[in-house]
Backbone atoms as SQL, in Angstrom:
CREATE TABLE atoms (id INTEGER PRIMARY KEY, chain TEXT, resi INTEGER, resn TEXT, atom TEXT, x REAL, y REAL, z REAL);
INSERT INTO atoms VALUES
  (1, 'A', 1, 'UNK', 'N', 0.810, -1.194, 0.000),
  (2, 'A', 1, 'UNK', 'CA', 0.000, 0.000, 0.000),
  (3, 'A', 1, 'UNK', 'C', 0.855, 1.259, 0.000),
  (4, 'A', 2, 'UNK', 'N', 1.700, 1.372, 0.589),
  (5, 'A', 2, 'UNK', 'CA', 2.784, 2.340, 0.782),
  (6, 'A', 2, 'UNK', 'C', 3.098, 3.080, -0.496),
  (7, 'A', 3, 'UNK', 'N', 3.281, 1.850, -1.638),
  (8, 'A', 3, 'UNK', 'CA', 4.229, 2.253, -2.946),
  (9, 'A', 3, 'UNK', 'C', 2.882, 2.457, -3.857),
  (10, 'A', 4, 'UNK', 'N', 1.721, 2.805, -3.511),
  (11, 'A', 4, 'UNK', 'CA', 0.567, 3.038, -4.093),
  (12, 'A', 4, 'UNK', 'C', 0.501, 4.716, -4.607),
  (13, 'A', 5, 'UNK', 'N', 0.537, 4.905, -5.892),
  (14, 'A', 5, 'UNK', 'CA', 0.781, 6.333, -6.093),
  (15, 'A', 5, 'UNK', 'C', -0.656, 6.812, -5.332),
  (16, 'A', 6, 'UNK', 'N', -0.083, 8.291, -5.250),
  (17, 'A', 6, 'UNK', 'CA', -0.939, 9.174, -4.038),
  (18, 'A', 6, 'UNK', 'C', -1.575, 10.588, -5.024),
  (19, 'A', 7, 'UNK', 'N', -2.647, 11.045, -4.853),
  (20, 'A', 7, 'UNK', 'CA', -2.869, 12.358, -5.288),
  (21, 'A', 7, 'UNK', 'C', -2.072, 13.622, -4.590),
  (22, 'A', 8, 'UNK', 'N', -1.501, 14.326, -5.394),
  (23, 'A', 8, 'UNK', 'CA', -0.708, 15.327, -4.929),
  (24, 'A', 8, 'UNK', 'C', -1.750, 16.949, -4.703),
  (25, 'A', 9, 'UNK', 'N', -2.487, 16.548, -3.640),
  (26, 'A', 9, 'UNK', 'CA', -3.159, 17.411, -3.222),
  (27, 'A', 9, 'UNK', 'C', -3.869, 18.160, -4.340),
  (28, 'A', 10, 'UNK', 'N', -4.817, 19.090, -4.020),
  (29, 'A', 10, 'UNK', 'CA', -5.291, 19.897, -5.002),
  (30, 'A', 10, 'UNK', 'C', -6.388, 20.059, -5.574),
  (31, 'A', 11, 'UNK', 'N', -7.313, 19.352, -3.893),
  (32, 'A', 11, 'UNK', 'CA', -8.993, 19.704, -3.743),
  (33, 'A', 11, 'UNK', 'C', -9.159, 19.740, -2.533),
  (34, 'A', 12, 'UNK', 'N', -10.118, 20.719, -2.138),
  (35, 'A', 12, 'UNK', 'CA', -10.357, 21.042, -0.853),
  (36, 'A', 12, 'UNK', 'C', -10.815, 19.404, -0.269),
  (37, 'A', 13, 'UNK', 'N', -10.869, 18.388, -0.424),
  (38, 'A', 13, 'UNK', 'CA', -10.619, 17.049, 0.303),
  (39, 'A', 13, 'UNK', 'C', -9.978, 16.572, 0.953),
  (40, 'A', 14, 'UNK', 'N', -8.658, 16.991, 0.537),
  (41, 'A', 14, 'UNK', 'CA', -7.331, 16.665, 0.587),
  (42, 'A', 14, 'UNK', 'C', -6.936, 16.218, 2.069),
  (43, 'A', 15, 'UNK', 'N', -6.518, 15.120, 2.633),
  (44, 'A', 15, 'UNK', 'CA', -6.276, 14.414, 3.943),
  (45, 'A', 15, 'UNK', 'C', -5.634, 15.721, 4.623),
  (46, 'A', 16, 'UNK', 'N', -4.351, 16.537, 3.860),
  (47, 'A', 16, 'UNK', 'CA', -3.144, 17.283, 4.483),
  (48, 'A', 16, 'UNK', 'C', -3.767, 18.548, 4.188),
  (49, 'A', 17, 'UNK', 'N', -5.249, 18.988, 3.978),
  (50, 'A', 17, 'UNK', 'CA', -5.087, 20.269, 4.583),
  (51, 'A', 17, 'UNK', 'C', -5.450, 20.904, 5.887),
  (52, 'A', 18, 'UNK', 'N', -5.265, 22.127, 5.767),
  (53, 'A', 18, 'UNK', 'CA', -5.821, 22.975, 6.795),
  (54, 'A', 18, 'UNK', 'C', -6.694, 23.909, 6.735),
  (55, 'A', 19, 'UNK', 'N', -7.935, 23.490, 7.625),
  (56, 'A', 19, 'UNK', 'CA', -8.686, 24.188, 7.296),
  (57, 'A', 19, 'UNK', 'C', -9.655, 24.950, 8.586),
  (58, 'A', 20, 'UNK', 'N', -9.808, 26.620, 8.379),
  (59, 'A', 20, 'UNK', 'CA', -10.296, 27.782, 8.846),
  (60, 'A', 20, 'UNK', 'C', -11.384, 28.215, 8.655),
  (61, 'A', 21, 'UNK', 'N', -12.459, 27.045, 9.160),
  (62, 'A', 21, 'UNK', 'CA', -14.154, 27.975, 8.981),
  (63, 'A', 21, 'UNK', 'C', -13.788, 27.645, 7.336),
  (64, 'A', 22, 'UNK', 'N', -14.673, 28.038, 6.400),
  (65, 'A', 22, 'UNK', 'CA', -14.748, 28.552, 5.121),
  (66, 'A', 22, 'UNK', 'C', -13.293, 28.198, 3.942),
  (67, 'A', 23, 'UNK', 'N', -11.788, 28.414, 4.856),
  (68, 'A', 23, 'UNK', 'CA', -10.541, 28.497, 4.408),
  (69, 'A', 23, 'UNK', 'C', -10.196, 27.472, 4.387),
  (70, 'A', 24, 'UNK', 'N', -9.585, 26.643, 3.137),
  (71, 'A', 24, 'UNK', 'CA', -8.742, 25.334, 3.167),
  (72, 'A', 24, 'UNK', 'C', -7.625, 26.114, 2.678),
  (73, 'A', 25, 'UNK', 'N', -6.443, 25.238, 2.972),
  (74, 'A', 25, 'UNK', 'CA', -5.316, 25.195, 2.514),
  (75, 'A', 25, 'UNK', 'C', -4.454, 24.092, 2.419),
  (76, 'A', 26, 'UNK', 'N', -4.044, 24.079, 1.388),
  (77, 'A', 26, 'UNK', 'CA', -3.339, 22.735, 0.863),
  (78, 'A', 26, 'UNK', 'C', -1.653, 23.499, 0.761),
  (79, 'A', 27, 'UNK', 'N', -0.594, 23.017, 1.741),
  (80, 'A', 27, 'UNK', 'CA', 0.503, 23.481, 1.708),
  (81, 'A', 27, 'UNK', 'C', 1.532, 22.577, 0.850),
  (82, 'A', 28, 'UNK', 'N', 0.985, 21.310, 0.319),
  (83, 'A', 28, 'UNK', 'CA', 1.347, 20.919, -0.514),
  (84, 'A', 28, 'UNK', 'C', 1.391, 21.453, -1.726),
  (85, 'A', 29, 'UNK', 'N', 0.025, 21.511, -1.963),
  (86, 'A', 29, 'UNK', 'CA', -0.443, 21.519, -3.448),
  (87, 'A', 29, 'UNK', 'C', -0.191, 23.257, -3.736),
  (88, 'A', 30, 'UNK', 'N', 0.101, 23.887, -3.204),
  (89, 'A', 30, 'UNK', 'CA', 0.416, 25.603, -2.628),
  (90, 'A', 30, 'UNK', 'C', -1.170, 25.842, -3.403),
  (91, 'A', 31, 'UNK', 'N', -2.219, 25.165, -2.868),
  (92, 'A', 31, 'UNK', 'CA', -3.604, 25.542, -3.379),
  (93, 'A', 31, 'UNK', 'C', -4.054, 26.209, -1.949),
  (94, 'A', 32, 'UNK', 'N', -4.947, 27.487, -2.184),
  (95, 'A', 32, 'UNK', 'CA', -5.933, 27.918, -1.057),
  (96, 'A', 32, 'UNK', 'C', -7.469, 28.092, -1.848),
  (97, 'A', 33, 'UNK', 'N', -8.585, 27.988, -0.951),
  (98, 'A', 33, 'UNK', 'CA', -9.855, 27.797, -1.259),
  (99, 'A', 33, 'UNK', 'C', -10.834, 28.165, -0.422),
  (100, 'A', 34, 'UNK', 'N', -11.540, 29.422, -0.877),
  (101, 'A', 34, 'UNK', 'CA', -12.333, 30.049, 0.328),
  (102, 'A', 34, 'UNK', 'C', -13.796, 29.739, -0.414),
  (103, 'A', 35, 'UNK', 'N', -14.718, 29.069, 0.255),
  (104, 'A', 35, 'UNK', 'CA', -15.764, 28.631, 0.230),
  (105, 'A', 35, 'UNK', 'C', -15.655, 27.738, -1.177),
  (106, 'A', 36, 'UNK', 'N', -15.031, 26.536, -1.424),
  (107, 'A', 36, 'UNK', 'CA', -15.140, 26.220, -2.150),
  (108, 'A', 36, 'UNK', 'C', -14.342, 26.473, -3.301),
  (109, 'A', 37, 'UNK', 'N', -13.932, 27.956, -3.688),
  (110, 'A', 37, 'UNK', 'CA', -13.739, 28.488, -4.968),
  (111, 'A', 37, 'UNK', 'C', -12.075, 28.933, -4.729),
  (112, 'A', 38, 'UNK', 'N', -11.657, 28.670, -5.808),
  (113, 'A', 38, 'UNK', 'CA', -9.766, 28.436, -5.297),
  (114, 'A', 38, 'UNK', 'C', -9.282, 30.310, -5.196),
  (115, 'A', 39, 'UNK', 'N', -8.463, 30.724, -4.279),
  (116, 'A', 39, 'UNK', 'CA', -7.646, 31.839, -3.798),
  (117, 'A', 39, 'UNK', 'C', -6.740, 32.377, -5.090),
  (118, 'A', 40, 'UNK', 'N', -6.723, 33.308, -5.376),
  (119, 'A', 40, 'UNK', 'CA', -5.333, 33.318, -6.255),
  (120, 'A', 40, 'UNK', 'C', -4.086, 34.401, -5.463),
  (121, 'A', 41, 'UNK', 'N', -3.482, 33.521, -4.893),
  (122, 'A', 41, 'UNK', 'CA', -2.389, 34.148, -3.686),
  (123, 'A', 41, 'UNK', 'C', -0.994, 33.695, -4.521),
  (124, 'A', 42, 'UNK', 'N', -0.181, 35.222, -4.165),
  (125, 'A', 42, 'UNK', 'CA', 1.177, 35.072, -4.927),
  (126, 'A', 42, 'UNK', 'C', 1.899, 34.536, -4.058),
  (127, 'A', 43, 'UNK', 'N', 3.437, 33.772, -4.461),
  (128, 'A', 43, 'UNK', 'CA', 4.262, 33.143, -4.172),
  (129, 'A', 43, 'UNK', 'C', 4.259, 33.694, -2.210),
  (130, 'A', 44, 'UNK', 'N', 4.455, 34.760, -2.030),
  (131, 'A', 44, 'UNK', 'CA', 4.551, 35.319, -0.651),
  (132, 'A', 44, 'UNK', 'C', 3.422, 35.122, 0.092),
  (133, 'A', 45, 'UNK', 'N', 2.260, 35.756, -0.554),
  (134, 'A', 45, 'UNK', 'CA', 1.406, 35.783, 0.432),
  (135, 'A', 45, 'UNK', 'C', 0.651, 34.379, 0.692),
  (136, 'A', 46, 'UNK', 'N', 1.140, 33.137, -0.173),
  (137, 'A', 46, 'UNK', 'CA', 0.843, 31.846, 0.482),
  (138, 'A', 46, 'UNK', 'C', 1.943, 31.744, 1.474),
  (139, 'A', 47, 'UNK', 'N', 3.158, 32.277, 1.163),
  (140, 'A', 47, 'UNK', 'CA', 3.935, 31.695, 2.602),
  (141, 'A', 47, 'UNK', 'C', 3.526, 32.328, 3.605),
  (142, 'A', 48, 'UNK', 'N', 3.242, 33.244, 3.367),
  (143, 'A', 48, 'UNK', 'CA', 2.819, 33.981, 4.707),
  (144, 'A', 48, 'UNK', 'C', 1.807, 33.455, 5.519),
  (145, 'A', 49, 'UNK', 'N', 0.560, 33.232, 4.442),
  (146, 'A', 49, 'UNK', 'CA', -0.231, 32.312, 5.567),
  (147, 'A', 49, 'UNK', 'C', -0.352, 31.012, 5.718),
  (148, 'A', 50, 'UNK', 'N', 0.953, 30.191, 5.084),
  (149, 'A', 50, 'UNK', 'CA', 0.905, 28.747, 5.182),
  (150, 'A', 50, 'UNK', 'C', 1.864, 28.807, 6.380),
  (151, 'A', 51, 'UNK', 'N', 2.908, 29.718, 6.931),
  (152, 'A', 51, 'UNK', 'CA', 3.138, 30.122, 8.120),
  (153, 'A', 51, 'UNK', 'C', 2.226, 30.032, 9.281),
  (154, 'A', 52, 'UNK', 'N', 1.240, 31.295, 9.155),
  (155, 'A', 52, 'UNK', 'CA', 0.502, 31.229, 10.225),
  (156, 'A', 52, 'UNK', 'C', -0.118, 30.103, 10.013),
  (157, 'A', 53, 'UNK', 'N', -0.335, 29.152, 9.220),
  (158, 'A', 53, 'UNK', 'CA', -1.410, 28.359, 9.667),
  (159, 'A', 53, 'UNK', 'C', -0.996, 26.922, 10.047),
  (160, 'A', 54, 'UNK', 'N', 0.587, 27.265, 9.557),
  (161, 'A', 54, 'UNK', 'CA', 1.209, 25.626, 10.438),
  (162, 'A', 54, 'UNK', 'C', 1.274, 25.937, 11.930),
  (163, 'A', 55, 'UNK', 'N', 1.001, 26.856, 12.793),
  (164, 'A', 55, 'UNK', 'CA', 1.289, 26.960, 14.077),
  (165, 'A', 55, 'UNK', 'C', -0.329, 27.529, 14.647),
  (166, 'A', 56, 'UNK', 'N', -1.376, 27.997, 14.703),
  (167, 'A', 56, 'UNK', 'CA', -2.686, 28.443, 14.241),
  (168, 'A', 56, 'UNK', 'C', -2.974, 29.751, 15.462),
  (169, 'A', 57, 'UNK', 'N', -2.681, 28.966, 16.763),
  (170, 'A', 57, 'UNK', 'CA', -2.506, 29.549, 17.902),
  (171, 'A', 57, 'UNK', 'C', -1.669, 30.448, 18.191),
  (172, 'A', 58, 'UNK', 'N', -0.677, 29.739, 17.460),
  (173, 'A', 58, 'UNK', 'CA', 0.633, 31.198, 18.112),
  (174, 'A', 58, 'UNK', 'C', 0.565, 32.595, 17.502),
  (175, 'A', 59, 'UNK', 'N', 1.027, 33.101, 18.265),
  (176, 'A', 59, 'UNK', 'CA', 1.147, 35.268, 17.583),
  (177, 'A', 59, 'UNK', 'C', 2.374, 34.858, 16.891),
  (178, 'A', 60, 'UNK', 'N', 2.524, 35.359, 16.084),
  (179, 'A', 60, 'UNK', 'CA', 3.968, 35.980, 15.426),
  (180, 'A', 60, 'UNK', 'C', 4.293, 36.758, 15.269),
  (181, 'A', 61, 'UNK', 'N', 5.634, 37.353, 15.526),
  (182, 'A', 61, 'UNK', 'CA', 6.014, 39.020, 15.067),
  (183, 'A', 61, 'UNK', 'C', 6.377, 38.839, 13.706),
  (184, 'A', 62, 'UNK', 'N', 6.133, 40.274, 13.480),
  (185, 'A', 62, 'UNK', 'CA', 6.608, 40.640, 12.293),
  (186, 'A', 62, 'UNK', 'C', 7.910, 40.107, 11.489),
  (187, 'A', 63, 'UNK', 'N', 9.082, 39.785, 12.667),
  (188, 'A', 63, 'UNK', 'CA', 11.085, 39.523, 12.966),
  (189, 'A', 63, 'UNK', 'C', 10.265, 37.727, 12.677),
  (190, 'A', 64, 'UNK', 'N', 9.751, 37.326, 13.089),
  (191, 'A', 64, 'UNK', 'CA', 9.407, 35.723, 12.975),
  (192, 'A', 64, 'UNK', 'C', 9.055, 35.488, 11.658),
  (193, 'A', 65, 'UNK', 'N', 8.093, 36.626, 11.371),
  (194, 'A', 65, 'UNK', 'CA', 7.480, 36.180, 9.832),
  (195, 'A', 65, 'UNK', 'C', 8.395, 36.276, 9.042),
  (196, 'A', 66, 'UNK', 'N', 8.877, 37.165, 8.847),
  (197, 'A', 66, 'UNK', 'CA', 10.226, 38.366, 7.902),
  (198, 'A', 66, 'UNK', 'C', 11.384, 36.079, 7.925),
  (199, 'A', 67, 'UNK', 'N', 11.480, 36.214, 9.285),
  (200, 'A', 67, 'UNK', 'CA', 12.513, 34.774, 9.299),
  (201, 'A', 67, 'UNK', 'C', 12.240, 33.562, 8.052),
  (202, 'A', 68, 'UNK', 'N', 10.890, 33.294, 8.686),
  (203, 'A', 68, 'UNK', 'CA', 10.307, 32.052, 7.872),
  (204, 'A', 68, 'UNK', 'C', 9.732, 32.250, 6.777),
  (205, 'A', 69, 'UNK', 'N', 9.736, 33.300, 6.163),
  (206, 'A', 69, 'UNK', 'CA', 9.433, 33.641, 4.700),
  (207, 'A', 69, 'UNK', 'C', 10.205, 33.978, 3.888),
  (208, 'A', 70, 'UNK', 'N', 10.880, 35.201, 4.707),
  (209, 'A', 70, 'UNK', 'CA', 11.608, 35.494, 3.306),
  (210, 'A', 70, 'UNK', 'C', 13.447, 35.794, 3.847),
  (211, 'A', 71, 'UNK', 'N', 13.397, 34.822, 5.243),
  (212, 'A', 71, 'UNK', 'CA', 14.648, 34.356, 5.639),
  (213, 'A', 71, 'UNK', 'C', 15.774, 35.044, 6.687),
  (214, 'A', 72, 'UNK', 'N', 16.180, 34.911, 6.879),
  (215, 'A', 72, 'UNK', 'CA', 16.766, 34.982, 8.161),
  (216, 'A', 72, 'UNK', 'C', 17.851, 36.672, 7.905),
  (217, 'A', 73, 'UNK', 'N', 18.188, 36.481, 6.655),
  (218, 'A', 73, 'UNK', 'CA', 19.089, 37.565, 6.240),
  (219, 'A', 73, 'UNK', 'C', 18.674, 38.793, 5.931),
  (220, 'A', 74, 'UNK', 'N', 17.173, 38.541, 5.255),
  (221, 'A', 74, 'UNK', 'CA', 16.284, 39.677, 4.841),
  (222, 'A', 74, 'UNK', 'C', 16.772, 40.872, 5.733),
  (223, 'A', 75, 'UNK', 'N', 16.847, 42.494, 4.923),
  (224, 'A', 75, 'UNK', 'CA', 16.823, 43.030, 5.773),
  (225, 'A', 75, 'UNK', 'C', 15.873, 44.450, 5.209),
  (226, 'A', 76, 'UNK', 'N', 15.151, 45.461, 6.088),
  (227, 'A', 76, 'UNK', 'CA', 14.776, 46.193, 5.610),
  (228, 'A', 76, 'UNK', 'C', 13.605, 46.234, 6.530),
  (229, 'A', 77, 'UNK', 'N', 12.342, 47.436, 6.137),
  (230, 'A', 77, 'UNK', 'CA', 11.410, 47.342, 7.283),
  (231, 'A', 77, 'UNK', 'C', 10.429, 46.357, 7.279),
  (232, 'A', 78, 'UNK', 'N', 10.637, 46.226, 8.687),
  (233, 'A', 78, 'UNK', 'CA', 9.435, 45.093, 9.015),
  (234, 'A', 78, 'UNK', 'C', 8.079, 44.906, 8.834),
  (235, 'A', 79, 'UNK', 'N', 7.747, 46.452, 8.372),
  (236, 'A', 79, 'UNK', 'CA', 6.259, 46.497, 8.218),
  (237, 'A', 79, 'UNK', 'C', 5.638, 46.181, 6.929),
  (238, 'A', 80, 'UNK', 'N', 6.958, 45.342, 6.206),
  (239, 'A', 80, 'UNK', 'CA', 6.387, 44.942, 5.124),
  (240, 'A', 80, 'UNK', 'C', 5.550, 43.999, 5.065),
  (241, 'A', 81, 'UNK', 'N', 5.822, 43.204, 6.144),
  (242, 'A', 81, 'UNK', 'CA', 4.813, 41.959, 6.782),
  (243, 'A', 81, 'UNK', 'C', 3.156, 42.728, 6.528),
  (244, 'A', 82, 'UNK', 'N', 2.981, 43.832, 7.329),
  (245, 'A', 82, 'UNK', 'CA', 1.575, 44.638, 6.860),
  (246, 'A', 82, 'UNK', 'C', 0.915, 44.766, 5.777),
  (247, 'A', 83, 'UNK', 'N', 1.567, 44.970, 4.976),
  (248, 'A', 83, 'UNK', 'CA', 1.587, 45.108, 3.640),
  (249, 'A', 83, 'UNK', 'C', 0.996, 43.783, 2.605),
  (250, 'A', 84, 'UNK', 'N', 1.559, 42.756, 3.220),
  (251, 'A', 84, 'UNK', 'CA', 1.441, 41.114, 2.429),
  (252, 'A', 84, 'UNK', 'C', 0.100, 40.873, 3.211),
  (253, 'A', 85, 'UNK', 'N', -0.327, 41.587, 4.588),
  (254, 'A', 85, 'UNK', 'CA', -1.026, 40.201, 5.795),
  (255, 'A', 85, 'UNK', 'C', -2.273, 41.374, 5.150),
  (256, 'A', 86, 'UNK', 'N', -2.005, 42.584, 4.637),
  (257, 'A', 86, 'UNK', 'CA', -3.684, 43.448, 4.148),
  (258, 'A', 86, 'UNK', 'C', -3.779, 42.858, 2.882),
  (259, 'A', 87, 'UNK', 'N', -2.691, 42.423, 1.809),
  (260, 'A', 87, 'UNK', 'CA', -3.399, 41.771, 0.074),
  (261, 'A', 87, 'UNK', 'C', -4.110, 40.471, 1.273),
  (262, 'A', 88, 'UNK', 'N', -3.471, 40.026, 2.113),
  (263, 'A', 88, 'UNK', 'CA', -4.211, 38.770, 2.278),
  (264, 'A', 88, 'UNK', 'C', -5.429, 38.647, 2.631),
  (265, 'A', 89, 'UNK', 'N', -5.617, 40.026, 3.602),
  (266, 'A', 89, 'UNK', 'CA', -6.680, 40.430, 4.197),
  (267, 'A', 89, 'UNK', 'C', -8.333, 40.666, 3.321),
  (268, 'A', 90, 'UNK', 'N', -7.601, 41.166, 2.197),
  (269, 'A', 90, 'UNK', 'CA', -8.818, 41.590, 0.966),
  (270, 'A', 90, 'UNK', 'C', -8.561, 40.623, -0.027),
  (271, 'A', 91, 'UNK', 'N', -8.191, 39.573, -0.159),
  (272, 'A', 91, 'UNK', 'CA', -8.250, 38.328, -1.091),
  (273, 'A', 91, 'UNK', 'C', -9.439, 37.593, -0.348),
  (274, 'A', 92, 'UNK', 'N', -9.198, 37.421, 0.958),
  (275, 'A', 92, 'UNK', 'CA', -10.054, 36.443, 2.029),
  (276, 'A', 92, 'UNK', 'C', -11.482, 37.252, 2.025),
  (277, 'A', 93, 'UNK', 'N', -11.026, 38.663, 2.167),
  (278, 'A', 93, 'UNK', 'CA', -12.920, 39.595, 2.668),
  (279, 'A', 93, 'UNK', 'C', -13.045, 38.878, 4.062),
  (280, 'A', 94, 'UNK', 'N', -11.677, 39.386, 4.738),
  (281, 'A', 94, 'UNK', 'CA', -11.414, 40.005, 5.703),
  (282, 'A', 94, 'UNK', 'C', -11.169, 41.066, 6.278),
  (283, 'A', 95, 'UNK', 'N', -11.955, 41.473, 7.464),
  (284, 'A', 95, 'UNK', 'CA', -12.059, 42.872, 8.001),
  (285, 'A', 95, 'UNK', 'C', -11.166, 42.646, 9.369),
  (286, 'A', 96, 'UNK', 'N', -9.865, 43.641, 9.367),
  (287, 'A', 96, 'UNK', 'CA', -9.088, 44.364, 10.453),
  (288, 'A', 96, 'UNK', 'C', -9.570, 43.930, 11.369),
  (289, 'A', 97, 'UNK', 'N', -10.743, 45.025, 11.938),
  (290, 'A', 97, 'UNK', 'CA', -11.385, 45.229, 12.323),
  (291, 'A', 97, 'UNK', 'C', -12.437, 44.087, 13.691),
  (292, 'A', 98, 'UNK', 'N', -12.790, 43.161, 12.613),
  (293, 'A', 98, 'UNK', 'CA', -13.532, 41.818, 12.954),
  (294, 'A', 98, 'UNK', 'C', -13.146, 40.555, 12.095),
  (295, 'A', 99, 'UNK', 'N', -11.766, 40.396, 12.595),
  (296, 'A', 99, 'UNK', 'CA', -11.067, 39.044, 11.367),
  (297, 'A', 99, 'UNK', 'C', -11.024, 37.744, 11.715),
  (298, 'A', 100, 'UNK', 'N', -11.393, 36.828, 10.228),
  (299, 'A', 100, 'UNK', 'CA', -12.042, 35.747, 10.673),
  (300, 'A', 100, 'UNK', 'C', -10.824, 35.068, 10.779),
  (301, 'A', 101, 'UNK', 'N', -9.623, 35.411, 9.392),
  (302, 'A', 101, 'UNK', 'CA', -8.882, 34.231, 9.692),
  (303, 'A', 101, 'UNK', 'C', -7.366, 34.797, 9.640),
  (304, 'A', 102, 'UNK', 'N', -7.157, 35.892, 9.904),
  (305, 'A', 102, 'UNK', 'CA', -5.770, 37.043, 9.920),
  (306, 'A', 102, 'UNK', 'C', -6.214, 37.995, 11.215),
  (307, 'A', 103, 'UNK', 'N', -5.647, 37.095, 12.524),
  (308, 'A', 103, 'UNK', 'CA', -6.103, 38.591, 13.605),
  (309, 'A', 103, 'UNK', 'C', -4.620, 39.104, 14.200),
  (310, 'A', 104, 'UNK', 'N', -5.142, 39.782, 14.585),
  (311, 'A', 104, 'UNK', 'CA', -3.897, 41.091, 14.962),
  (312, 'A', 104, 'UNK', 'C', -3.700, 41.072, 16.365),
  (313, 'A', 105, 'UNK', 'N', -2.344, 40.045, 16.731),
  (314, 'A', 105, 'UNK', 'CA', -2.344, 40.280, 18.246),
  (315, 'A', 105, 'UNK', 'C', -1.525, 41.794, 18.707),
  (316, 'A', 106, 'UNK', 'N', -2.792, 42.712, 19.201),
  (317, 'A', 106, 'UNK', 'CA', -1.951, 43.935, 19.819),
  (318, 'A', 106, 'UNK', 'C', -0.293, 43.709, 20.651),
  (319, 'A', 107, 'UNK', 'N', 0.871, 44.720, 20.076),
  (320, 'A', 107, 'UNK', 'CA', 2.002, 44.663, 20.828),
  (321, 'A', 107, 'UNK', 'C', 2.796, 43.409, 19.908),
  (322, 'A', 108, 'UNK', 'N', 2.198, 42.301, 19.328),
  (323, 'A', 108, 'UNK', 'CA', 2.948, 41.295, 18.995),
  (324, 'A', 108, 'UNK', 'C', 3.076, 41.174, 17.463),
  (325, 'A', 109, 'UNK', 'N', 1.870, 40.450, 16.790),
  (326, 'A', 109, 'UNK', 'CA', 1.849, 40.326, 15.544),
  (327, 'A', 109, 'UNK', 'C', 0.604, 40.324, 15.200),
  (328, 'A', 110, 'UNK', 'N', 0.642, 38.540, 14.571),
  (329, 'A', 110, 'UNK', 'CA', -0.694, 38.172, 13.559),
  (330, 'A', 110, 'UNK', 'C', -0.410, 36.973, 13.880),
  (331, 'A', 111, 'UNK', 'N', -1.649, 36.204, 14.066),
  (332, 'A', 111, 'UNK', 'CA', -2.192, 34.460, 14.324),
  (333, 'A', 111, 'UNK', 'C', -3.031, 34.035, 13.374),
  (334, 'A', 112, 'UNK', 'N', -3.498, 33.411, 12.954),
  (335, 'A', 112, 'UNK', 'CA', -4.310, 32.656, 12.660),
  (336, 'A', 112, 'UNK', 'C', -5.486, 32.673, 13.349),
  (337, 'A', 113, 'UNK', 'N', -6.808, 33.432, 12.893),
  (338, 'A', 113, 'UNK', 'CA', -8.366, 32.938, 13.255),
  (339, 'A', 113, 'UNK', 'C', -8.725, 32.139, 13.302),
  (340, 'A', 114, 'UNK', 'N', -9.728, 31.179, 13.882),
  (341, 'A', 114, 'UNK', 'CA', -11.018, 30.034, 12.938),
  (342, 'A', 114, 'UNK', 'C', -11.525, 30.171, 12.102),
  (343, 'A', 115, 'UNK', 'N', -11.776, 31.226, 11.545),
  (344, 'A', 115, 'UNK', 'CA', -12.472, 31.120, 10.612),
  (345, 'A', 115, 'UNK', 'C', -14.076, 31.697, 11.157),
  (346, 'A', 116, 'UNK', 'N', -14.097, 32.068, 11.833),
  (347, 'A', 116, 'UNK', 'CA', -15.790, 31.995, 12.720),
  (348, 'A', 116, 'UNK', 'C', -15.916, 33.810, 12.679);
């Protein structure tokens, strides 16, 4: 069974995704899918939230994200993280404000919502 070829992700079915209320994500297949209907997220702003969403709970700073995205050496301002986590924000029709699946921990960073 092992040596049984496998589908390489790339429907919201998929055993390996993750999924947020409404939000799947396939970090394989670098597919995202909000209600069904597939995301069109650039190279970054899937890492960005295939980041937050391998850890779901945790805050991240800005210095964490900047690390695991776009690497340890990166240098320049941090608030570029803002910048990627608002396209993400209005791809999803997510509000600041009241966010389902990008919230804003005051003082720290950005986590991962439910989706709710």
């Amino acid at each position: 069974m092992l040596r049984r070829p496998r589908p390489l992700g790339g429907t919201p079915e998929s055993p390996e995704l993750r999924a947020f209320g409404p939000l799947a994500l396939d970090p394989v297949g670098r597919d995202a899918w909000l209600d069904g209907e597939p995301v069109p997220l650039t190279r970054t702003e899937f890492d960005v939230l295939a980041v937050l969403s391998e850890r779901p709970r945790m805050a991240f700073s800005r210095r964490q994200l900047i690390d695991q995205v776009w690497g340890q050496t990166w240098v320049g301002d941090e608030h570029l993280v803002d910048v990627h986590i608002g396209h993400l924000r209005r791809k999803l029709g997510d509000d600041a404000g009241a966010a389902r699946f990008i919230r804003t921990v005051r003082g720290i960073g950005y986590r991962m919502g439910t989706g709710e």
